[in-house]
C-alpha positions as CSV (number, residue, x, y, z in Angstrom):
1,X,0.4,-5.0,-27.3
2,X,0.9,-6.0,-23.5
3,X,-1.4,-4.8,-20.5
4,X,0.9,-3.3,-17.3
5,X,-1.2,-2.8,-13.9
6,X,0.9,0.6,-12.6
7,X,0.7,1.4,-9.2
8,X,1.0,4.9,-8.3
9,X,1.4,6.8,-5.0
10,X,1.2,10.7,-5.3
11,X,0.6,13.7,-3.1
12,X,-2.8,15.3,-4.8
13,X,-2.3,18.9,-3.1
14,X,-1.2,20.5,-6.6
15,X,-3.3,18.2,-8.8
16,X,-7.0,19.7,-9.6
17,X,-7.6,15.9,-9.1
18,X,-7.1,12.6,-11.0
19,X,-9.2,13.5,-14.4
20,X,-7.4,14.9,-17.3
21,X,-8.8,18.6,-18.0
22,X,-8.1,21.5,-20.4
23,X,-6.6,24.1,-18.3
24,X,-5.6,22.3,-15.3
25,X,-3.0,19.4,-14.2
26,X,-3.9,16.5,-13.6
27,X,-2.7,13.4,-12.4
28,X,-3.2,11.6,-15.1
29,X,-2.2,14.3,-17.2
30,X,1.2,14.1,-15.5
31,X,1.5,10.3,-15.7
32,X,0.8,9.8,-19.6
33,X,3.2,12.3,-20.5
34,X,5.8,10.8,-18.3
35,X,4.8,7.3,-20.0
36,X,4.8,9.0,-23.4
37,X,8.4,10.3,-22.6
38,X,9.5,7.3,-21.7
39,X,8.1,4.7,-24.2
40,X,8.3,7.6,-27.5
41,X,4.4,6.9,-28.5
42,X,1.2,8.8,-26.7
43,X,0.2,6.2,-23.7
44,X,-3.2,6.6,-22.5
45,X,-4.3,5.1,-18.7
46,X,-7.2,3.9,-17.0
47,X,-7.0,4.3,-13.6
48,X,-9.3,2.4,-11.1
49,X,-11.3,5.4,-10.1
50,X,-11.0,9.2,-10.1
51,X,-9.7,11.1,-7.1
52,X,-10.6,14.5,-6.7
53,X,-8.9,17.7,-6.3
54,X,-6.1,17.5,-3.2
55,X,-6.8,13.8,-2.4
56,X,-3.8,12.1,-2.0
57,X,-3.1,8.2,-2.8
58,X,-0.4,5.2,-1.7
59,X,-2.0,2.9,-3.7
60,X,-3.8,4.3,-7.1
61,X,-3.6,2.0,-9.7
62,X,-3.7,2.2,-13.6
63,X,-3.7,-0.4,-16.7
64,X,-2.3,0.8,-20.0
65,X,-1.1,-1.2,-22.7
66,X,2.0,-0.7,-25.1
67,X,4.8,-2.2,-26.9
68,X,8.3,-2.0,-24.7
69,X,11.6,-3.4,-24.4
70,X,11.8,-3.0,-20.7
71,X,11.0,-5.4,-17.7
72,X,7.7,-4.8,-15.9
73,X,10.1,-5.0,-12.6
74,X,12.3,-2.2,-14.2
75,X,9.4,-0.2,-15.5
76,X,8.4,1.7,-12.0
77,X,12.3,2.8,-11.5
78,X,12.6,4.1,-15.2
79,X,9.1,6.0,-14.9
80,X,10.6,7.6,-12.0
81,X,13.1,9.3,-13.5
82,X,10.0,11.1,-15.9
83,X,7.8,11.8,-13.2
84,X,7.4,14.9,-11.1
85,X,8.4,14.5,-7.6
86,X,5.0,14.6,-5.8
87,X,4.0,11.6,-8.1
88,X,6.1,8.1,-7.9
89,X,5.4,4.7,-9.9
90,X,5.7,1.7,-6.8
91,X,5.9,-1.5,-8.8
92,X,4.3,-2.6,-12.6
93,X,3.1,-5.9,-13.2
94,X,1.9,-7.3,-16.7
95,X,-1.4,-8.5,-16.7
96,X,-3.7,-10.2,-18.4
97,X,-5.2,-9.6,-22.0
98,X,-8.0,-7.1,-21.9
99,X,-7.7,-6.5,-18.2
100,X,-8.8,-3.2,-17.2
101,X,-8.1,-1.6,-13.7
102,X,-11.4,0.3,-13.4
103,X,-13.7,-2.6,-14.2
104,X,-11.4,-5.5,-12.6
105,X,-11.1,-3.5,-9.3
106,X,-12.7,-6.0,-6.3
107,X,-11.8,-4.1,-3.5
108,X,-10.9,-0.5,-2.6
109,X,-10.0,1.2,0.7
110,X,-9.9,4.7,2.1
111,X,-8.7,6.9,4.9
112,X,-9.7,10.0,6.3
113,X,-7.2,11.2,8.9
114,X,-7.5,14.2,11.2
115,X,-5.5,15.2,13.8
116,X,-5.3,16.9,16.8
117,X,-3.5,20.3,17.6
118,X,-4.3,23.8,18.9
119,X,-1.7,25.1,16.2
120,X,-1.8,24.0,12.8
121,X,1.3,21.2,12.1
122,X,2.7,21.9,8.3
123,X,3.7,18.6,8.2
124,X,1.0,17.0,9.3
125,X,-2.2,19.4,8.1
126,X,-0.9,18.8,4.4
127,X,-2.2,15.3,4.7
128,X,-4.9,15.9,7.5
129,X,-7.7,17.9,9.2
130,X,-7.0,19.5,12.6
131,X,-9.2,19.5,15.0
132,X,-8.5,21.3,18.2
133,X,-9.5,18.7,21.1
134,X,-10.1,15.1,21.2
135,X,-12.8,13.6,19.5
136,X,-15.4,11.4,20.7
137,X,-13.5,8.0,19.5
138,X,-16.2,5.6,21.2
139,X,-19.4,7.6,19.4
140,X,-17.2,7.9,16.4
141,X,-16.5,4.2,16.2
142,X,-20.1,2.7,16.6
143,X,-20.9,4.9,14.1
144,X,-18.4,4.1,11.6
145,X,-20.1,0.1,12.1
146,X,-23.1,1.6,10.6
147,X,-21.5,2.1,7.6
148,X,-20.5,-1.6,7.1
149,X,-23.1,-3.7,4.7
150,X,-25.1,-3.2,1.7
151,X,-26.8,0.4,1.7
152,X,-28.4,3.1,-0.7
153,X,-25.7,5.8,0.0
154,X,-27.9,8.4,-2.2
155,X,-27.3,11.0,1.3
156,X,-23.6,10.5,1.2
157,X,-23.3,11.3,-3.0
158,X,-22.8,14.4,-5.1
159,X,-23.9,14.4,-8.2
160,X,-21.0,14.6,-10.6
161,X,-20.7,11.3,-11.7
162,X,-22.3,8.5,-14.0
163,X,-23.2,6.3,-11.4
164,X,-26.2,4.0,-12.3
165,X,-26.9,3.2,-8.9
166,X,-26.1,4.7,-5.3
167,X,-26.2,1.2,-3.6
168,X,-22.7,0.1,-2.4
169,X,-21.5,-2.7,-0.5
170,X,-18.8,-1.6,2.6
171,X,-16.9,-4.2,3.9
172,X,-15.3,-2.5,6.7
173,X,-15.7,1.0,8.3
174,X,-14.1,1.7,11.6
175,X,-12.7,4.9,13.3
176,X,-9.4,4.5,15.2
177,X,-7.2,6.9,17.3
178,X,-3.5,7.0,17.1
179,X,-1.1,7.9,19.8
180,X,1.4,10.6,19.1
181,X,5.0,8.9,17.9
182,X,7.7,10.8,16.6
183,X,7.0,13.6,14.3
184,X,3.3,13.4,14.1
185,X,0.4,14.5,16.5
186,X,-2.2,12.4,18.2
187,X,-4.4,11.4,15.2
188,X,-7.6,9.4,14.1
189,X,-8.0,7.6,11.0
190,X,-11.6,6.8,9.5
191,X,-11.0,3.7,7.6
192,X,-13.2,2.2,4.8
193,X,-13.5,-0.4,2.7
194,X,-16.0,-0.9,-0.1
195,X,-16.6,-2.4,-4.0
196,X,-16.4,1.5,-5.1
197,X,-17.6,4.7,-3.5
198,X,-20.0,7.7,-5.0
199,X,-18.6,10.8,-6.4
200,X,-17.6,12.4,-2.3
201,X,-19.0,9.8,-0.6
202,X,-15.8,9.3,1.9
203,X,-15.7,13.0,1.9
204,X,-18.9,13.3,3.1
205,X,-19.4,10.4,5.4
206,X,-16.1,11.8,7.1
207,X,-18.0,15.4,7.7
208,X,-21.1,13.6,8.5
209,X,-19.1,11.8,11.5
210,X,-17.5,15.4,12.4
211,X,-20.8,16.5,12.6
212,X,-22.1,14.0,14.7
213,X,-19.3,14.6,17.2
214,X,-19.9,18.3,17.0
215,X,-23.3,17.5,18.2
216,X,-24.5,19.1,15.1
217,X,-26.6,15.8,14.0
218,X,-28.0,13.0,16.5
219,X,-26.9,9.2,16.1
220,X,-30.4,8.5,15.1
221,X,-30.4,10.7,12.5
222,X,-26.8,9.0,11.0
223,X,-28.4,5.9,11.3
224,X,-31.3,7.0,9.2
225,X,-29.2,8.9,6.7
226,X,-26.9,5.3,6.1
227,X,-29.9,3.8,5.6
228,X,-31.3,6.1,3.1
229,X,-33.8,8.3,5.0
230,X,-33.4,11.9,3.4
231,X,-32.8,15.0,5.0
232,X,-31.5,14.3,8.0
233,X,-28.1,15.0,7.3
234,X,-26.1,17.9,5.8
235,X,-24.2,17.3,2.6
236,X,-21.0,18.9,3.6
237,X,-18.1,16.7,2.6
238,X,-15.1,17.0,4.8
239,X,-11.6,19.0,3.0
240,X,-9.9,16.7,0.4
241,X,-6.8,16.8,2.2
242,X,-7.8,14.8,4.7
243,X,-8.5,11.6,2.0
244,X,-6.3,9.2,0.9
245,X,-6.9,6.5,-1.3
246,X,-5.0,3.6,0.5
247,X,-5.1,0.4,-2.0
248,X,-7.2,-1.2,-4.5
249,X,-7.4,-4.8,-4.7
250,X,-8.1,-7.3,-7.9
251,X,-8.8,-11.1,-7.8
């Protein structure tokens, strides 16, 4: 048997998330049944975390193994013709011997975007939140620094998950704007980069900043809530389709 790393980029608004479940499709469900169509024998994937219902990705990435005839370069355009539309292999690699893209994962970053209109934008509210006027970029960004280090983020977590520990490390965290060009809006992205995330914790660190701006939480009380103090933030995670799992990276 040979290990593939698979990377996958996939609109999540008519997935009920990443997970495979009973009575609802999945991501993953889609993706090992295209494998298992392709290759003749059930494939099974680990992917390098879960992504909830409606979050989108560019850069998921999966590790199964199997026995196959064809090229890991030709593997992503062959997938492609198995896969539904709103999901699409990149590139396939072969990797190492009992590599595993969950546990091997160094690096993963996120982005919330949201974007500003009066009217909603179909083509842009499908993979962002509106808001009507601009936000407070400046406030925004000195908060998103906050987020950057080693913290307990046990007030930015839903429980859901089998995480042994709500510390995490962020490497980066910074809020951005975007000028309007072309098709799309003025825009803000809330970019973040960590060893893993909690079950919501982008989610909710993105409403947590909303709120702040909304002058519905102080910047003291943000600052307490990154580092650990309870209460002094609402756990009100910010609409999946906002979130977008940008890359994962491996050593």
């Amino acid at each position: 048997m040979k290990t593939y790393l698979l990377t996958l980029s996939y609109d999540g608004t008519e997935y009920s998330g990443w997970q495979r479940q009973k009575n609802a499709v999945t991501v993953q469900q889609s993706a090992e049944n295209a494998l298992t169509e392709l290759l003749g024998v059930p494939v099974s994937v680990t992917a390098s975390g879960r992504t909830d219902e409606g979050v989108h990705a560019l850069g998921q990435t999966v590790s199964f193994d199997c026995e196959t005839s064809v090229p890991a370069e030709k593997f992503a355009e062959a997938l492609n013709c198995k896969l539904p539309r709103d999901i699409r292999a990149i590139k396939c690699t072969q990797a190492a011997d009992g590599f595993c893209a969950r546990r091997s994962a160094k690096k993963k970053t996120y982005v919330y975007r949201f974007y500003i209109s009066e009217k909603v934008i179909p083509h842009a509210d499908r993979y962002a939140l509106r808001v009507n006027a601009p936000l407070n970029g400046e406030l925004l960004g000195r908060a998103a620094k906050l987020i950057e280090g080693t913290h307990d983020f046990k007030e930015f977590y839903c429980l859901g998950s089998s995480a042994k520990t709500t510390v995490r490390t962020v490497y980066k965290s910074e809020f951005i704007s975007l000028p309007a060009q072309g098709l799309m809006p003025p825009a803000y992205e809330f970019r973040i980069c960590g060893n893993g995330f909690l079950y919501k914790m982008v989610r909710l660190l993105a409403g947590a900043l909303l709120a702040l701006n909304d002058g519905k939480i102080a910047f003291e009380d943000f600052e307490s809530a990154i580092n650990g103090e309870s209460g002094k933030v609402k756990k009100i995670p910010a609409p999946s389709k906002g979130l977008t799992l940008l890359s994962v990276e491996y050593e």
